[in-house]
C-alpha positions as CSV (number, residue, x, y, z in Angstrom):
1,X,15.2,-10.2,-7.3
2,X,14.0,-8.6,-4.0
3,X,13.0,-5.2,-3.0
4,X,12.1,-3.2,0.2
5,X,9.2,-2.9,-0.8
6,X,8.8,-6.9,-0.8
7,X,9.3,-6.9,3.0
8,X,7.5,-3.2,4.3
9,X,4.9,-4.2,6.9
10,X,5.4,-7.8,6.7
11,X,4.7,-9.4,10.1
12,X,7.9,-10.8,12.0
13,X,7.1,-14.2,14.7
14,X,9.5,-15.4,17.0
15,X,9.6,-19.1,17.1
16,X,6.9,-19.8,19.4
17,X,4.4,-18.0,16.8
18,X,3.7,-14.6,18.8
19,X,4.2,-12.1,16.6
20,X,6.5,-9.5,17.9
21,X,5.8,-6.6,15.4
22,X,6.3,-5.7,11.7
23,X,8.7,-4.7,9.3
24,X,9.5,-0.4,9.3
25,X,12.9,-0.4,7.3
26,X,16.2,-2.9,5.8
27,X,19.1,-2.1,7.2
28,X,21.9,-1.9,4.7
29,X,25.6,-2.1,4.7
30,X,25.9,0.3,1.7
31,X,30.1,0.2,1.2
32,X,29.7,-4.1,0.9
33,X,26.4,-3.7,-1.0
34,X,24.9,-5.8,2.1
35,X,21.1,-6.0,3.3
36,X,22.2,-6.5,7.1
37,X,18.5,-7.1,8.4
38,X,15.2,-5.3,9.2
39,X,14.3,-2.3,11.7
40,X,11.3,-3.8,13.4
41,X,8.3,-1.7,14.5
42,X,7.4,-3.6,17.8
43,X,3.4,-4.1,18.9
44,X,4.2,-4.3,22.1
45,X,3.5,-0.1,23.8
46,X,6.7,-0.7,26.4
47,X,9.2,-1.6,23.6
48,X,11.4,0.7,21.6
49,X,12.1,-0.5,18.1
50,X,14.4,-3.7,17.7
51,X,16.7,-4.8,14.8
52,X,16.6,-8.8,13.5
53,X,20.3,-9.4,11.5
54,X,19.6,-11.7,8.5
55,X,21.6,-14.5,10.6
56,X,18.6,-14.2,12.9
57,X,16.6,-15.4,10.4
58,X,14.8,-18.7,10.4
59,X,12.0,-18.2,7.2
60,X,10.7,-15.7,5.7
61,X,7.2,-15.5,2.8
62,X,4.5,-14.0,3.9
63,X,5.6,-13.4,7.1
64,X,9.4,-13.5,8.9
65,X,10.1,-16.0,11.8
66,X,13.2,-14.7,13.8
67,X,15.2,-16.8,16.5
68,X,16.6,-13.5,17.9
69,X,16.9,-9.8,17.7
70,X,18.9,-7.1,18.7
71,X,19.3,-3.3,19.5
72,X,22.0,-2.8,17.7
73,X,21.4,-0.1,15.1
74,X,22.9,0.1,11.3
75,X,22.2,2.3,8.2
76,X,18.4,2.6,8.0
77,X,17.6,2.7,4.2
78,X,15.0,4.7,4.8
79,X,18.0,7.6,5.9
80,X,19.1,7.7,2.4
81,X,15.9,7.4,0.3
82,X,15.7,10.5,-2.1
83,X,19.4,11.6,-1.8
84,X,20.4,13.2,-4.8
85,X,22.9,10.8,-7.5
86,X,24.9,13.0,-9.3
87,X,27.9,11.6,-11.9
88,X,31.5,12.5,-12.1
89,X,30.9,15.7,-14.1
90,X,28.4,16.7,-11.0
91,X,25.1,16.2,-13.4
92,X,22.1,15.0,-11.5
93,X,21.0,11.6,-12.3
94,X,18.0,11.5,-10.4
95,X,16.8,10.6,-6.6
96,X,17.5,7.4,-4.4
97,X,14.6,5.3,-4.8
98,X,14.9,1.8,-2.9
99,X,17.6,-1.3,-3.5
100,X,17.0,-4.5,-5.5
101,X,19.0,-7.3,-3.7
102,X,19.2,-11.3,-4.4
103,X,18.1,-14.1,-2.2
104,X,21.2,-13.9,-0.1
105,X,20.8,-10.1,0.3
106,X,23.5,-8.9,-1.6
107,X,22.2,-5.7,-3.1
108,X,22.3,-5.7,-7.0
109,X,21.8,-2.1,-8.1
110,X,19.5,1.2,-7.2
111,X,16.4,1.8,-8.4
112,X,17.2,5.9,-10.0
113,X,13.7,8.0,-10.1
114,X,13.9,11.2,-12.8
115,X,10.7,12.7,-11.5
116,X,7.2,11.6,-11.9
117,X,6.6,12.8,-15.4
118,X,10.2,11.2,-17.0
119,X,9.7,8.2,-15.1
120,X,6.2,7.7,-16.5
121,X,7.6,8.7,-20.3
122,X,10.5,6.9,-20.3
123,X,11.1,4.4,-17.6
124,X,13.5,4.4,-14.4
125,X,16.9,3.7,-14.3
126,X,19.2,1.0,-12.9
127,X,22.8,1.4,-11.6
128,X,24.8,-1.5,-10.2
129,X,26.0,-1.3,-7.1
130,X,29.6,-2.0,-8.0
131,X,29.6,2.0,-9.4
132,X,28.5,3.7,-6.6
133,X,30.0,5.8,-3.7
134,X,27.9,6.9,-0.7
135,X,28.7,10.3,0.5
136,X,27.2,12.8,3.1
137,X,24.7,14.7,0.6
138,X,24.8,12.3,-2.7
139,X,25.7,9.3,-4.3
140,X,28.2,9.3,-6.9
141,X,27.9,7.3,-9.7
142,X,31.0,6.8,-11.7
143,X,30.0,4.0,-14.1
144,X,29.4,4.7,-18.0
145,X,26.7,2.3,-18.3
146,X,22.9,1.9,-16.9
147,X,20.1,-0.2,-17.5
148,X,16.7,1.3,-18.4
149,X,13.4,0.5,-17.1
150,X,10.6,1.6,-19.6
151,X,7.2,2.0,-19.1
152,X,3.9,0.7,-20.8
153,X,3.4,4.3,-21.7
154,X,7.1,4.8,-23.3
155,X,6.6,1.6,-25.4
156,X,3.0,2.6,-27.3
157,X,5.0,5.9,-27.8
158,X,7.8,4.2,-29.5
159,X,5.1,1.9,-31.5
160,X,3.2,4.9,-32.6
161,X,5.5,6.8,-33.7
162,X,7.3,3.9,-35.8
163,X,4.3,3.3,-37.5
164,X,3.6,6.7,-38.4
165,X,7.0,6.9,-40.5
């Protein structure tokens, strides 16, 4: 599984080699749970940003090679990083914190931060994307079921205190 984070500042060549600048943000199609492609931050001082579509794509590792871009301009995920998730009952489930798509960018879930101190103690969450409804000012979540990412931290605690009984 991928992540934005996989891809921040990651150099993007055209086919002849000449890098053309490096990766600022993923564009997302958040209603079909779709990675469309990257914003690119262009080295050049006379161009304005530029967007590469994942069809555009030739190879990507440590670096992307595009064939073309484009200024067309989609969802920046960087526009709804730390929007608030909220339930159906209106309880706050935490902040935005980046996507986790597949090879063929199809996003999976959301990575769900609590705050510093709760993700440290006991993990992030996880909710699929299949659950989830964009809106202007949150995200509603309006699944039963999330997974749990714990910590190092959270697992001595849960050691410790089994051993003590």
């Amino acid at each position: 599984m991928l992540r934005s984070k996989d891809f921040l500042l990651m150099d993007v060549l055209d086919l002849t080699g000449k890098k053309i600048g490096f990766v600022k943000d993923l564009l997302i199609d958040f209603h079909s749970g779709k990675v469309m492609g990257f914003r690119i931050c262009c080295y050049s001082l006379w161009r304005k940003d530029i967007s590469v579509l994942k069809e555009d794509i030739i190879a990507y590792n440590s670096q992307i090679i595009i064939k073309s871009f484009s200024r067309d301009f989609l969802l920046n995920l960087k526009d709804i990083i730390n929007i608030d998730i909220v339930d159906s009952s209106g309880t706050l489930l935490g902040l935005f914190e980046d996507v986790i798509f597949n090879e063929d960018f199809v996003i999976k879930g959301i990575i769900v931060s609590t705050g510093f101190i709760r993700n440290y103690l006991e993990g992030k969450k996880i909710l699929l994307m299949n659950k989830l409804l964009l809106g202007e000012h949150s995200i509603l979540f309006y699944g039963k079921e999330h997974i749990q990412l714990a910590t190092t931290a959270h697992r001595i605690s849960r050691e410790v205190n089994c051993n003590e009984v």
